[in-house]
N, C-alpha and C positions, 0 to 999 in steps of 0.2 A: 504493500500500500504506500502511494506517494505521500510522506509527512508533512505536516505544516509545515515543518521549516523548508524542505524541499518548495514547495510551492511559494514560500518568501525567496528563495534564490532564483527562482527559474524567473517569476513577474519580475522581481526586483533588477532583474539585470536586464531588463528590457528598455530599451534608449526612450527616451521623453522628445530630444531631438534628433532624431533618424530621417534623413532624407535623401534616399539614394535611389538613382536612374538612370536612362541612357534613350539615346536617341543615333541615328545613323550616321557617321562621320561618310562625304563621298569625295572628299577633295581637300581642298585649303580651305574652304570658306572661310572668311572672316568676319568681322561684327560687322550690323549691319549700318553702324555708325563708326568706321574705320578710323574716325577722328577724331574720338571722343575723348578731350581734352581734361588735364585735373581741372578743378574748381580753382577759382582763381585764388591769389593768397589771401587768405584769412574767411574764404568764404567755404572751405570744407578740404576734403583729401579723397584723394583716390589708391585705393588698393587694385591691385592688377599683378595678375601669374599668365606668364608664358612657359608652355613646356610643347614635346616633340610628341605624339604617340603615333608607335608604330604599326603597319598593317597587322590590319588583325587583332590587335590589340583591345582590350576594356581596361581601363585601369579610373580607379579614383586617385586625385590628389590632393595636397594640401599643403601648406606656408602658410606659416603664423605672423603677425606683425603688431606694434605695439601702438596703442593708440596715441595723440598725443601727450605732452605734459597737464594740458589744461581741460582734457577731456572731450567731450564733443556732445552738442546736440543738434541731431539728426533732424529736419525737418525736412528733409526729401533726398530722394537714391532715381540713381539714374545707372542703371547694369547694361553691360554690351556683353555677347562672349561669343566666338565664333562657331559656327555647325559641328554635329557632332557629339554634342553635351543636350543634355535635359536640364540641368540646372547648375546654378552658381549658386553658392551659398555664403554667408558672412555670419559666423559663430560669434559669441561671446564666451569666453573662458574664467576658471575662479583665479587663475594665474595673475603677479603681479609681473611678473617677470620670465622670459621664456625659457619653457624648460630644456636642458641639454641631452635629456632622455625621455621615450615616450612612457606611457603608464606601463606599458611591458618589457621596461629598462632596456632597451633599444636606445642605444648612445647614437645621435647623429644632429646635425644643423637642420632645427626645426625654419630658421630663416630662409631658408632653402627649399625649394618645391620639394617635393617627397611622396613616395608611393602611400596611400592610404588607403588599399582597395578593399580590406574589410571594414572600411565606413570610417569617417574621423573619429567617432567615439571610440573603435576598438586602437585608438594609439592616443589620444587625447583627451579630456574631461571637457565636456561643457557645459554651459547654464541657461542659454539666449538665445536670441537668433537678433541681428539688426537688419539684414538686408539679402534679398536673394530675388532670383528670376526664375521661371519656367521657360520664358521664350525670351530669344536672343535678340530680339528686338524691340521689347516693351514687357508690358504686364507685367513690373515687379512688385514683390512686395510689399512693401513700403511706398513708395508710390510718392506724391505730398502729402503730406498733411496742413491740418489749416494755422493760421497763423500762429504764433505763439505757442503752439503746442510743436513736441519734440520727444524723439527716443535720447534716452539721456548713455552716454558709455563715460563711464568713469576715469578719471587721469590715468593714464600709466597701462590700460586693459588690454592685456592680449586678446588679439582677435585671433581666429583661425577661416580663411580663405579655403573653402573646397567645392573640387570639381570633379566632374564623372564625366568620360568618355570614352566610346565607341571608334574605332577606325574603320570602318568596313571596307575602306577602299584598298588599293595593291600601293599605292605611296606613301609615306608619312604625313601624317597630317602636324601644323602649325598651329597650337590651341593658343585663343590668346581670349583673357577672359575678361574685365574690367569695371569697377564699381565706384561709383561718382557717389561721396556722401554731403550732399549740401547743408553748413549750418549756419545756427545762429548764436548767438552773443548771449550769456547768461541772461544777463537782464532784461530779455526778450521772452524767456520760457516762461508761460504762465502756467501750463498744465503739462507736468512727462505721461508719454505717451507708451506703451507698451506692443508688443507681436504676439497675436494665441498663437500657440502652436501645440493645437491638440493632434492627439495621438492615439489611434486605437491600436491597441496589443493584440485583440482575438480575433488574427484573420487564418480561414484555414478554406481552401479549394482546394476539395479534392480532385484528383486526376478526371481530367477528359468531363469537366461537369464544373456547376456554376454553383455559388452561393453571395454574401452579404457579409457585411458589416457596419454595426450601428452603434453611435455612442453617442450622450447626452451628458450636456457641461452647465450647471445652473451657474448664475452669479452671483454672490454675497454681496454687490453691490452694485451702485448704475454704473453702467458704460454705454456708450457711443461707440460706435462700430465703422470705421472708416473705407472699408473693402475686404472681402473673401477671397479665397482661393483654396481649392482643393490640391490634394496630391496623392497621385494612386504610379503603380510601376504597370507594366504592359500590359495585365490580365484586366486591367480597370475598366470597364465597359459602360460605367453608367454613375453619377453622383449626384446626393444631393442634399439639401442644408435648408433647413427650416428652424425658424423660432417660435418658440415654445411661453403661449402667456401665464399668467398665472392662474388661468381658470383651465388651463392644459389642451387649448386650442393651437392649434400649430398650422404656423403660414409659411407657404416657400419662399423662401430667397434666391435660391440659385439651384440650379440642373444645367447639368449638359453630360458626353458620355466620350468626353475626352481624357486620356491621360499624359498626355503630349499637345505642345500650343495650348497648354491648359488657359482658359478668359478666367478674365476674373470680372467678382461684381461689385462694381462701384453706389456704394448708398450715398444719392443727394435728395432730399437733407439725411444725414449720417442716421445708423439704423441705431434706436435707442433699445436697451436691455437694462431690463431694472431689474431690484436686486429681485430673486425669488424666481425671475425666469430664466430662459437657457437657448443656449441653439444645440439644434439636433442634427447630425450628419452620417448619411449611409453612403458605404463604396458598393459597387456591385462588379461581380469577377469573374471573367468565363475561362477555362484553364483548359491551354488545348494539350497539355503534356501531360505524359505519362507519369506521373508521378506529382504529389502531393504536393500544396503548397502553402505556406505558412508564412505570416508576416516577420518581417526583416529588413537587415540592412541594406541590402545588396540587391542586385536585378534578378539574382534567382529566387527573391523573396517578393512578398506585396510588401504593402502600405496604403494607410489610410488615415487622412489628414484634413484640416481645417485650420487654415493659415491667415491670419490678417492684422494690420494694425487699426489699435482700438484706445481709447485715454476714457478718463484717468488710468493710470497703469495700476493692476494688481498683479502682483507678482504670483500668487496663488492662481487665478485665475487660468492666465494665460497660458497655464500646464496642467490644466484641471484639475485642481486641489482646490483644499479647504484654507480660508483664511488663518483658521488656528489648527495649529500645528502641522499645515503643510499635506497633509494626507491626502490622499488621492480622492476625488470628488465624482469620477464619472458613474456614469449609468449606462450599463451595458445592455443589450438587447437580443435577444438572436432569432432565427426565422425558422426553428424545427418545433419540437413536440415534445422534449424532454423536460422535465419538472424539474426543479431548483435542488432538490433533496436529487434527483439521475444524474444534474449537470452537474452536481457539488462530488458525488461516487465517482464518476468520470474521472473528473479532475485529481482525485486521488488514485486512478489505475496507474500503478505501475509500469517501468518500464514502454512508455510509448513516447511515441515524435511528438515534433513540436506542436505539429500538423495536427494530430487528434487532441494532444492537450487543449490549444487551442480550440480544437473546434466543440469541446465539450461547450460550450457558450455560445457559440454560432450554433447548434442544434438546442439550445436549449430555447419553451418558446417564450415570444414577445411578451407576456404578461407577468412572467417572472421576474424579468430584467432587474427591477427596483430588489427584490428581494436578493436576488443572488449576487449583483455587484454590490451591496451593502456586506455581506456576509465573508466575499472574496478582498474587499477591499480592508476589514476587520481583520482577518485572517495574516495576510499580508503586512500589514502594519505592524503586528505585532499585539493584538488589541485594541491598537491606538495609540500605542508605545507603552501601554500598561505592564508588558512581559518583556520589555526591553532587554533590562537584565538576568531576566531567565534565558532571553534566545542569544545572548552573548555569552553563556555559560554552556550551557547540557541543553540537545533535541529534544529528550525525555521530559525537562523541566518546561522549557518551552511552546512543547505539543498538551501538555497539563496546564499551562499557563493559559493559553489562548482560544484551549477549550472552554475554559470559564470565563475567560472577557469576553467570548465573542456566543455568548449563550443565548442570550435576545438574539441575535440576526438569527444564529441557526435553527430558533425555534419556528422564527419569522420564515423564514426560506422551507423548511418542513411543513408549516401550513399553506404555503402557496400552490396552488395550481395552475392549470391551464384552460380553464373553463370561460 
């Protein structure tokens, strides 16, 4: 039987910022703005990686770089990056200073472009995200925003730059990537401005057959919602994102059934979220390969995402967690038959992929949702950190511990059904 603690390693290492894809390299292309200049002095900076990949080639990369002395507030991103990549991304790290080894003590010049093809997080820690693209010629992230409001990066912050590319062609391709951060002047910021970057964990398609993925993000507080953007890897067939009021009516915002040239949707006047409601977002996944697939870092994995900037900034939010103590806040969903009490045994079978762990929650059905991510979310926590120092001691102590903190949900999840 798979133990609670097991099950706090397996979630727990699962990325919060994971964004990884690929799209077809067939030549040199370059940006679609080949002359996209830094910002002028004192009006922002530009980070930009050139590197070579060879035919045939997939590789992710990345270069760290150090933010200014005096910080930065971001009130618009302008990205170019040439064919070939799905996305550019711009990480925030807990770093004051760049590391001379990666987390798996791998010594090398982080200032230096660098292979990262198991994802930036499996060589580096991060917390953030400021700025990224889907398409190389617009739709980024961050976008503007409106006056006096700003993503705020701290003095001194490493960033981490990365990119994912494809070669398909017989030449090398010349990857040249490039991100324009435009700011403004302290005493211009009247509101910091934040990026969601939610993240659903239970994606599983099985071979040669379709399934879903749904997750629901309430907010502890009001936000303003400035633009969406979804993100799914090539099995993505179908997305969409709806908000959630407090009488549990739910309006759509955005569909389409793109997972490349992802659009994004622009709210004018900006989409308001008070505290109590939520957005909801499903991927939908057609899997033509033999073999199973489970959400991940890489292009042989999915992903399922809901990306935008939004102010005031909560830092809980935007990773879907709780304002106190940080805990994981989502609401998960799934589109089978199995009861909370099958999906929760599931999750305890021994010995299986990622692919069926996962998908014990993709089969589990829609009316359970509130119950069994309350109960997996307890579990995981540790209680709620109640068993903290049981589960930093002995599995035994800890699997006793959080049997009894987590007694209400499992009672709760035992009464649920599917009716």
């Amino acid at each position: 039987m798979r133990t609670t603690t097991s099950l706090i390693a397996l979630l727990g290492a699962v990325a919060l910022f994971g964004c990884s894809s690929s799209d077809t390299g067939t030549g040199n292309e370059t940006p679609e703005d080949q002359l996209l200049e830094p910002p002028a002095e004192g009006a922002g900076v530009q980070y930009r990686m050139t590197s070579t990949i060879q035919p045939g080639e997939e590789v992710e990369r990345c270069q760290l770089f150090v933010a200014p002395p005096e910080g930065l507030n971001v009130n618009r991103e302008v990205v170019r990056y040439s064919g070939g990549s799905h996305h550019v991304l711009l990480y925030t790290t807990p770093y004051t200073k760049i590391p001379t080894e990666t987390i798996n003590g791998v010594a090398l010049d982080a200032t230096q472009v660098h292979d990262c093809s198991n994802g930036p997080q499996a060589e580096w820690d991060v917390n953030g995200v400021v700025a990224g693209s889907q398409s190389p010629d617009g739709n980024s992230f961050l976008g503007e925003l409106p006056e006096g409001v700003a993503v705020k990066v701290a003095p001194g912050t490493v960033l981490l730059m990365n990119t994912h590319y494809l070669n398909a062609s017989s030449a090398p391709l010349e990857t040249d990537a490039r991100i324009n951060l435009y700011t403004i002047a302290d005493d211009e910021v009247e509101i910091e401005a934040g990026m969601l970057f939610h993240y659903n964990p239970f994606i599983s398609v099985p071979a040669r057959d379709e399934s879903s993925a749904r997750m629901r993000c309430t907010t502890e507080k009001d936000i303003s919602v400035v633009r969406i953007q979804s993100h799914m890897h090539r099995r993505g067939v179908g997305y969409v994102a709806q908000k959630v009021d407090l009488d549990g009516k739910m309006t759509e915002l955005y569909a389409h059934e793109k997972w490349e040239g992802v659009p994004s949707q622009e709210f004018t006047p900006f989409l308001e979220v008070k505290a109590g409601e939520a957005l909801d977002y499903r991927c939908d996944f057609r899997n033509s390969e033999d073999r199973d697939i489970a959400q991940g870092l890489t292009t042989k994995d999915e992903m399922c995402m809901l990306i935008g900037p939004y102010f005031p900034r909560s830092r809980a939010y935007e990773n879907c967690a709780s304002e106190e103590g940080g805990f994981r806040a989502s609401t998960w969903f799934g589109s089978g038959t199995s009861t909370c009490t099958e999906a929760l045994s599931c999750l305890n079978t021994p010995d299986q992929d990622e692919a069926a762990f996962y998908g014990c929650v993709v089969n589990s059905c829609e009316s359970v949702g509130p119950q069994l991510s309350k109960v997996i979310t307890c579990q995981i926590s540790g209680g709620y950190g109640a068993c903290n120092e049981d589960c930093s001691q002995d599995p035994e102590a800890c699997n006793t511990c959080i049997t009894t903190a987590c007694a209400a949900e499992m009672e709760a999840c035992e009464a649920a059904t599917c009716d």
